[in-house]
N, C-alpha and C positions, 0 to 999 in steps of 0.2 A: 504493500500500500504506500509504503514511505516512496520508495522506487518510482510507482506511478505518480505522485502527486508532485517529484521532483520535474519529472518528464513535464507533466501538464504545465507547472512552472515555465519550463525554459521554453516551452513551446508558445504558452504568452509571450513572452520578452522576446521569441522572434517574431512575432506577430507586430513587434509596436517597431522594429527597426527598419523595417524596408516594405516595401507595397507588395512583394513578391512574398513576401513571407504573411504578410495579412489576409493574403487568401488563404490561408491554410483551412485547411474542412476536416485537422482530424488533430489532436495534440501530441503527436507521432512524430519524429522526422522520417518513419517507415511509408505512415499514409501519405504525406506530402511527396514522397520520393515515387508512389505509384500515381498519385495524382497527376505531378507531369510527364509523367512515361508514358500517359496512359492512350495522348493522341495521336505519338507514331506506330503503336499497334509494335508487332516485334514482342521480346522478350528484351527485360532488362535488369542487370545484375549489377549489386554496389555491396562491395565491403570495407568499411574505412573503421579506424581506431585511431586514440591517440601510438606517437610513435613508444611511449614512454609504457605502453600495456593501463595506464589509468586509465577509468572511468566508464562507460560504456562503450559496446561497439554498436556500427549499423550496420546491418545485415538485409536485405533485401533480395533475393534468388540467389545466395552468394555461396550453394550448394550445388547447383546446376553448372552445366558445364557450358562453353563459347569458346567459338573459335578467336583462338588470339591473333590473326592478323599478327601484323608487325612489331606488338609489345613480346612476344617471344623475342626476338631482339633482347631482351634484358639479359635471358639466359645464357644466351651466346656469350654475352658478352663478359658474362660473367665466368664462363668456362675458359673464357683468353685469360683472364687476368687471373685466374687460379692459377694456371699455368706458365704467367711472369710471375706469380708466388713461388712457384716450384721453382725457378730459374731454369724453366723448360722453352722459355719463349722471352723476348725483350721490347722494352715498348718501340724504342727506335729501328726494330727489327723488319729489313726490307722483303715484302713479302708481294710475288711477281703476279701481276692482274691480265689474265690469258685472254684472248678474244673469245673464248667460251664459256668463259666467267661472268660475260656482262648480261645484265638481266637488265629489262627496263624500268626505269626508275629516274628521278632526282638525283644530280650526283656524278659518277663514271663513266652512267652510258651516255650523257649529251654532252659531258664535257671533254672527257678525255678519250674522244673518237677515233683516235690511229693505235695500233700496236704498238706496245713496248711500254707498258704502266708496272711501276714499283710504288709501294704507297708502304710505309710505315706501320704497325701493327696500332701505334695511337691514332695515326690518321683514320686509319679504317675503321675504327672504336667511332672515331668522333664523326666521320660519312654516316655510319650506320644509324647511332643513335641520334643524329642530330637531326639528318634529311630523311632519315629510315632510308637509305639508300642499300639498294636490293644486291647489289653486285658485290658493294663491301661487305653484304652480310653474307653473301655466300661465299665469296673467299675464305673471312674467319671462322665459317659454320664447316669447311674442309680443316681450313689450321687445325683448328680447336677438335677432330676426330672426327666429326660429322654430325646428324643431329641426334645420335644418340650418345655423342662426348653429353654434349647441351643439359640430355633427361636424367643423366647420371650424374652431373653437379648438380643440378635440381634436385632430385632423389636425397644427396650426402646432405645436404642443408636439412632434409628431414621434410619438405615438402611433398605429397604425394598425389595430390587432384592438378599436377599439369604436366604435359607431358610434349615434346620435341619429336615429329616423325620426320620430317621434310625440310629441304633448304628450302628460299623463295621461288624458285626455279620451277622446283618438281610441286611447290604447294599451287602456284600459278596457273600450271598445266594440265593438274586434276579441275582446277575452277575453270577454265575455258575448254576441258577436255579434248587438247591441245595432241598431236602426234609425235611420235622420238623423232629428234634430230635436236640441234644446235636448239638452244633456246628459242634465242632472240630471233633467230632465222624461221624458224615456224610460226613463232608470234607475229612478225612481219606477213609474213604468206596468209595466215589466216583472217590478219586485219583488212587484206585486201581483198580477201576471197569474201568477207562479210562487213561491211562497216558498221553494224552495229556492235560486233563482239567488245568494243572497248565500252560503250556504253550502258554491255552488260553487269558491268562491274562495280554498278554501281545500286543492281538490285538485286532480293537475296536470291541464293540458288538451294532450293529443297536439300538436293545429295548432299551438296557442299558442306550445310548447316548438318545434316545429320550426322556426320562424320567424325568419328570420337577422336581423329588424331589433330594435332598442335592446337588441343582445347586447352583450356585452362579454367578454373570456378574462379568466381572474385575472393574467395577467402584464400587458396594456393597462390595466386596474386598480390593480394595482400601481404602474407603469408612471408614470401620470398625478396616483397619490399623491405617487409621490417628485419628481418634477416641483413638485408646488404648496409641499411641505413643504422641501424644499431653496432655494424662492425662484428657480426658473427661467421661471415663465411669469408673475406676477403682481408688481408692485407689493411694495415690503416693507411697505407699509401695508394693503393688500385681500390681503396672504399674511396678514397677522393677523387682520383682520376675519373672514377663511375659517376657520381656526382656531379660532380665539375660539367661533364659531360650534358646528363639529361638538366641538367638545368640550362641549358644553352643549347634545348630541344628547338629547332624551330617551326616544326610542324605540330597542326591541332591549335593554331591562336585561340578557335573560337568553341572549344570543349573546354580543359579546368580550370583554363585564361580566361572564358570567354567573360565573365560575370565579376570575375575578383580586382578588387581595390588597385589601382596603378601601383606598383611598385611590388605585387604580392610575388616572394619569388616558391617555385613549381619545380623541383626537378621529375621530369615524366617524360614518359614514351606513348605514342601514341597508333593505333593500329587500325586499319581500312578495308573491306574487301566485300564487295557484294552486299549483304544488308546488313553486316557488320561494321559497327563504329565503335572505337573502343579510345579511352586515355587511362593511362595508370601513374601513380606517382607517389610523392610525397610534397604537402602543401605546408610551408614554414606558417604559424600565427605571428602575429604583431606583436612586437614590443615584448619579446623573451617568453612566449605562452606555449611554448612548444610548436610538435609538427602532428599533423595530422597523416598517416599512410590512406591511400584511397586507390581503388581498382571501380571503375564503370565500363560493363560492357552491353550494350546492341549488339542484338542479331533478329534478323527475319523482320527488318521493319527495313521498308516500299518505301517510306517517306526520303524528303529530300536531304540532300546533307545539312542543311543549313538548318534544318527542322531537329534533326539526332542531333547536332551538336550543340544546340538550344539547350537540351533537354542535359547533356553532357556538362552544361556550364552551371545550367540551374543546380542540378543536384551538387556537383561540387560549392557551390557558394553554399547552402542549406547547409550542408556539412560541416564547410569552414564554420559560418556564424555558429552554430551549434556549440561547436568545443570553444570557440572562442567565448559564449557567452557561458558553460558550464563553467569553464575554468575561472571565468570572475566571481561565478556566484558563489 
């Protein structure tokens, strides 16, 4: 009873802070978090905590499993820098980028167009997580073993609801059910063979969505944030390098950016593909109040991007205010 009457408390005081919180129809940050979900249809899953393990969690389908898009990207990357832990691998380590390496994407495929790319093991960290650049993910997803090095430092961290099957390349290929050859050379062939297939990609695909491989639940998400952000599975020099990193994300302005206070800083990764929209992170509070860890994912919602990442910004700000205003009371 105490429990609940603190909930209804903080759910007033966001109700008098902002016009978006004054609609609230239920004293829940749960029901408010279905409330705006609820008109791009889809399925949508959030799990966020303080980083610190105080106080409540919110949990909203964060048992269900979604396809991770390009937040898998964390894994990877996290499986590099285990491996500059071991002194198996070095960050200024030049590592050769093959013409059949290049996936399309942001990044290596439109800028570095001719043979003969060597990129650094931190550059390709910082492509990857920055631009989610597909080419440097698949390079370091071969460094790093493949994507089952990825599921087995997932695994060692003690997380178990996510899992690594596929580089960008071959997850690609299964979504546009794509033929063997060179990647990028059948992509090309099929874009011309159909002009819509790129346009496909931007609504859900039934098979795609049912497909239990490079899913993830937003609590394994969660889960595997608060792990890197507390300093339990990395290095305190490559926990910073990772950091450093996704805070200097620049894709997703307008998912767990979209809604927060100018200057709010976000380290997060952000993942795309068919009717899935997804951002994960960690959100710093104001003025020494902690961080909050947060995973939101879409899947199987039609709607326009602009409409998902609405919903992606709303919930992340409800969340923010929430621990921001618990931790005052």
């Amino acid at each position: 009873m105490k429990q609940q009457l603190r909930r209804w408390r903080l759910a007033l005081v966001l109700c008098a802070v902002s016009s978006f919180h004054a609609a609230m129809a239920s004293p829940t940050l749960e029901a408010e978090i279905a409330r705006v979900s609820k008109p791009i249809g889809g399925k949508v899953g959030v799990a966020a905590w303080k980083l610190d393990g105080k106080g409540e969690q919110v949990l909203v389908n964060a048992g269900d499993r979604y396809p991770m898009a390009s937040t898998f990207k964390i894994a990877v990357a996290g499986a590099i820098l285990a491996q500059v832990d071991a002194g198996k691998l070095k960050l200024d380590q030049l590592v050769p980028v093959q013409p059949n390496d290049i996936v399309l994407s942001d990044g290596i495929a439109t800028l570095a167009i001719h043979p003969g790319i060597s990129l650094s093991v931190h550059n390709l960290l910082e492509l990857m997580l920055t631009l989610s650049d597909n080419t440097a993910t698949d390079v370091l997803t071969r460094v790093a073993g493949g994507p089952q090095a990825a599921t087995a430092w997932v695994r060692k961290q003690g997380v178990e609801d996510q899992r690594i099957d596929r580089d960008t390349a071959t997850l690609l290929r299964a979504f546009y059910n794509l033929p063997p050859g060179p990647f990028s050379e059948v992509l090309e062939a099929a874009m011309k063979k159909d002009p819509q297939l790129e346009e496909r990609a931007l609504h859900p695909n039934p098979a795609f969505d049912k497909d239990v491989r490079d899913t993830s639940t937003p609590t394994a998400m969660a889960q595997l944030l608060t792990k890197i952000f507390n300093q339990q599975t990395l290095s305190a020099s490559s926990t910073k390098v990772l950091i450093e990193i996704m805070q200097r994300c620049h894709t997703g302005a307008g998912r767990l950016l979209g809604r927060m206070p100018a200057g709010t800083v976000i380290a997060h990764k952000t993942g795309t593909i068919g009717g899935t929209v997804n951002d994960v992170g960690v959100i710093t509070l104001p003025d020494g109040k902690g961080q909050v860890v947060i995973a939101v994912f879409i899947k199987e919602s039609d709607k326009s991007m602009e409409e998902r990442e609405k919903v992606i910004a709303e919930i992340a700000r409800s969340v923010r205010d929430y621990y921001l205003l618990a931790e005052a009371s």
